[in-house]
N, C-alpha and C positions, 0 to 999 in steps of 0.2 A: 772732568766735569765738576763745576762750582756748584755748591747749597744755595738754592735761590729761597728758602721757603719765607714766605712770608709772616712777620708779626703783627697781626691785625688789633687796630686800636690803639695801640703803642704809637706816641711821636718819637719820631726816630731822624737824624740827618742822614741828609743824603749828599754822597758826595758826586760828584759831577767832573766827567772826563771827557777830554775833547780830542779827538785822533785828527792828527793833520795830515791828508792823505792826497786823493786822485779821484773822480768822478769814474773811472774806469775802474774801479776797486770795489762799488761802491757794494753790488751785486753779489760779491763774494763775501763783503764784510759782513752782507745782514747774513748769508747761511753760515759763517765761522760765529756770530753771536747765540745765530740759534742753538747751535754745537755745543758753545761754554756756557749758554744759561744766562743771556745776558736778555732782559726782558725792554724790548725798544730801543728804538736812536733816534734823532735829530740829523740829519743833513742840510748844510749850508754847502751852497755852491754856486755859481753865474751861469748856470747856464739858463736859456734866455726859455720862458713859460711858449710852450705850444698854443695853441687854439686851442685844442680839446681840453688843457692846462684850465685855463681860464675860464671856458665853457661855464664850469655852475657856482663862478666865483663871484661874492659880492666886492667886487674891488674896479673902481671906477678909474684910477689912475695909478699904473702898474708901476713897481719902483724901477726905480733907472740903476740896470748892472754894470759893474764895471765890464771890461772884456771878461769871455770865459777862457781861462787860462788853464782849465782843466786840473786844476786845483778842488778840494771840497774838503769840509770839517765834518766829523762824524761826534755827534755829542752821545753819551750813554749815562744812566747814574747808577749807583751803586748803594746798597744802606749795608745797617752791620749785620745784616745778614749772610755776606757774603763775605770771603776772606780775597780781600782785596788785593795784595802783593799776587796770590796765585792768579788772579782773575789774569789781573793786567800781565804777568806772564804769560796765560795763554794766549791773550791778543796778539802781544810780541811775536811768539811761532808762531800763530796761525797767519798775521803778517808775514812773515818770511814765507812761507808757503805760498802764501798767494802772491809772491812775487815774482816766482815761477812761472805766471802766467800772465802778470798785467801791473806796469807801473804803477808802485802804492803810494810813490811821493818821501816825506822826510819820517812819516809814521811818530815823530814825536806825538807824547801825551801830556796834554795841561792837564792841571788838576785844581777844583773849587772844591766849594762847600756848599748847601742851599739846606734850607729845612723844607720837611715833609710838608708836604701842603695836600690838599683836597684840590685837585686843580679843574675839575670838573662842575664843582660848587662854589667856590669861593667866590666867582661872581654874581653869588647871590644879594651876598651882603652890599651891594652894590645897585642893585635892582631893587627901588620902594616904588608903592605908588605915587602916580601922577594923574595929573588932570592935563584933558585937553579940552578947552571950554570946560562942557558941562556935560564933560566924560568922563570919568576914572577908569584907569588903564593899572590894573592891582594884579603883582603877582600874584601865582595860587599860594603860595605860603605864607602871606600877610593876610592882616588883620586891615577889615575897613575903617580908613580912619573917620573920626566921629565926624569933623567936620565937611567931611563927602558924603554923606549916608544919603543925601537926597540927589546924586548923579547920576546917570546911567552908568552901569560896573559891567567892564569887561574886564576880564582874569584870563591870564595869559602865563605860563610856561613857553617857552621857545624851546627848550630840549637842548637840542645841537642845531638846530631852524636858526635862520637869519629873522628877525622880528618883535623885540620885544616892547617896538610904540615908542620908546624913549629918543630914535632917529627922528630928526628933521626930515628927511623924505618920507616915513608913516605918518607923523604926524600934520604934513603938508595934505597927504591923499584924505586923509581922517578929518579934514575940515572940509575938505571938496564934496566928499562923498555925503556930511556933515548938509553940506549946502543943496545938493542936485541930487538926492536921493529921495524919490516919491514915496509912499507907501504903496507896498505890495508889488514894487520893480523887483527887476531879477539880473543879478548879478555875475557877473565872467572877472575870477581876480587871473591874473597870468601872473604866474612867480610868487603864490600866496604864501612860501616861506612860514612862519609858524601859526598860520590862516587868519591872523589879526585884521585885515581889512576884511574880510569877509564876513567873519563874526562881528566886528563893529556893523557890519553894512545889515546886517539880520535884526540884529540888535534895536537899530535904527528904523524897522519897520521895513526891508527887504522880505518878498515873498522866500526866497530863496538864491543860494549863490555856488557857482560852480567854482571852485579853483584847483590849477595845475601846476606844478613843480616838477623839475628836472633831478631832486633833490629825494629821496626815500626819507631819508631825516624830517625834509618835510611834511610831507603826507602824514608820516607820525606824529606830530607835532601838532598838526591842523585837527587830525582826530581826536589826539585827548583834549584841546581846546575847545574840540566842538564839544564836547560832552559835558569838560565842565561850567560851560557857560549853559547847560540846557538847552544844546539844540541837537536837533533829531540828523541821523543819518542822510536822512532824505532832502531837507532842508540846507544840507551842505556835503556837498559830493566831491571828492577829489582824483584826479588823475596823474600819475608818472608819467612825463613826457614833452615834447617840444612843440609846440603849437605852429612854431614859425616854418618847419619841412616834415611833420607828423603826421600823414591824412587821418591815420587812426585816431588820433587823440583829436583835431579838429570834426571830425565826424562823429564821436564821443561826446563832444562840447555840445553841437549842435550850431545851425545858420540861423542869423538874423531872429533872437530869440530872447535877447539879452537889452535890457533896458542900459546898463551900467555896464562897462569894463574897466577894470584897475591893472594896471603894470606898472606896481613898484619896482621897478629893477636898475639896469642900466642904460646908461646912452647908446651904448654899443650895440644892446639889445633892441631897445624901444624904435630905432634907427630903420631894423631890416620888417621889425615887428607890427611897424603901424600900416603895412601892406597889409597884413593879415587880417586884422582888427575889425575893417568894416564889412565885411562876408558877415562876425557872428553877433555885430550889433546890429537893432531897429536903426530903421531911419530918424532922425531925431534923437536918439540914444547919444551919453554922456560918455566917451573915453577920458578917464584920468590917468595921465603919465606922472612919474615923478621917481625917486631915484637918479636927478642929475646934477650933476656936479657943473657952478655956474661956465666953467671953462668951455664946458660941452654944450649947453642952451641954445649956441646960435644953431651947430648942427642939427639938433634934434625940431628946432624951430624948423628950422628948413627944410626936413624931411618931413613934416606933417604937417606944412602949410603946401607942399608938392602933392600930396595925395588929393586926389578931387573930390575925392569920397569926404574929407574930413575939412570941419571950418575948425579953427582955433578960436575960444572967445574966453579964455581969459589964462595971463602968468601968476603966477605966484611965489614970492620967495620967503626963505627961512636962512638968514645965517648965509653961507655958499650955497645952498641948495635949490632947486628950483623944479615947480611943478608946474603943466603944460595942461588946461584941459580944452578938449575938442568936442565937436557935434558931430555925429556923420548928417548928410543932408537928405 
């Protein structure tokens, strides 16, 4: 067993090793790491994303794999904490071991260098505020800047949530909502991710707004957001769960009760999802889609100019992006 302890506060490099192995390996390698004291890995490999893979992925156009050759690279890092020559020994036997039971491949190890980073936060320094019109959309760690002090201020952390305004599909929905949001309407976000369109939509003079996520990261995310924008529990409610085959969660939501619906997501989604949509809108009631990537607009055009329930009465674009809004009738 290797000395993992950590030196906290200390910059320290880290060096970075890449095992070239077997997708059939991969199983054995994370309990031989857990063995030596090796905290985390990286896996690269082709083999091709499942449905349930992709299920609560925000990614609109999946990358294209080579074949899966059953091939896979296993990254780990290491600092000096760790006495390095023994580590990568024991990988070595622990490899031979498990070769006894399943092709590990050629098991060579590269070897880099990276520095210590904060990789958790460092995209902060990256995240200022913005305006959208005559919104300010301000992390919670920043200061409001002078010359926005008379905007509407929404404060937003995303955590590990998909959302922090700065996308072209939020800030697509955030003009719609912007435009066709009455006072004291009530709102349905689907996919509310770190709850930014719904706290915008309160913010804006919505009575109230339900949103749902597939995401726990989310729901966390939307709660401390709701709080530190000053809205009440009650006034923004959220649920775990699938709207589109969940009767729990649809019966949760409530029928035909919702002035507004948002579903930032994907085409993929918004495709099976606008079946569902007009059960928990008024007649008359505003669906805003967006989340599409312009490749996909004529599909999603087509599936919600097919619903009877729904009229389309206006597109909108940003960049590649593009948002869809509809009437139920």
């Amino acid at each position: 067993m290797c000395a993992n302890n950590r030196q906290v506060g200390k910059k320290m490099k880290w060096k970075k090793f890449t095992l070239h192995t077997t997708t059939a390996a991969i199983d054995f390698i994370g309990e031989l790491f857990d063995e030596i004291g090796i905290v985390g890995m990286e896996i690269e490999d082709n083999v091709p994303l499942s449905e349930a893979d992709t299920k609560g992925m925000f990614i609109d156009i999946l990358p294209e794999l080579p074949p899966d050759d059953g091939s896979a690279k296993v990254s780990f890092y290491l600092d000096n904490t760790y006495d390095v020559e023994e580590t990568l020994e024991a990988v070595r036997n622990g490899m031979k071991d498990i070769a006894q039971f399943v092709p590990v491949g050629s098991c060579e190890i590269d070897a880099s260098e990276t520095e210590d980073k904060d990789w958790m936060n460092n995209w902060k320094e990256f995240f200022k505020p913005f305006t959208v019109d005559d919104i300010l959309i301000k992390p919670t760690w920043e200061k409001i800047p002078e010359e926005h002090k008379d905007k509407l201020l929404v404060q937003i952390d995303p955590g590990t949530a998909f959302g922090t305004g700065q996308h072209e599909t939020t800030q697509l929905c955030i003009r719609a909502i912007r435009k066709y949001l009455k006072k004291g309407d009530r709102v349905l976000d689907i996919g509310c991710g770190s709850g930014i369109l719904s706290i915008t939509a309160i913010l804006l003079g919505a009575k109230d707004a339900v949103g749902t996520d597939l995401d726990e990261n989310a729901i966390i995310a939307t709660g401390e957001n709701r709080e530190v924008n000053g809205i009440s529990e009650e006034q923004l409610k959220v649920y775990t769960g699938n709207l589109i085959d969940d009767k729990s969660i649809k019966d949760a939501v409530g029928y035909e009760c919702y002035d507004m619906v948002l579903s930032n997501i994907l085409a993929e989604v918004i495709i099976p999802l606008q079946a569902q949509v007009p059960p928990h809108l008024k007649h008359g009631g505003i669906y805003i889609t967006s989340g599409i990537i312009n490749l996909k607009e004529q599909a999603v055009h087509d599936a919600l100019a097919a619903n009877p329930e729904l009229e389309i009465i206006e597109t909108n674009y940003q960049k590649d992006w593009v948002s869809i809004v509809c009437r139920r009738k």
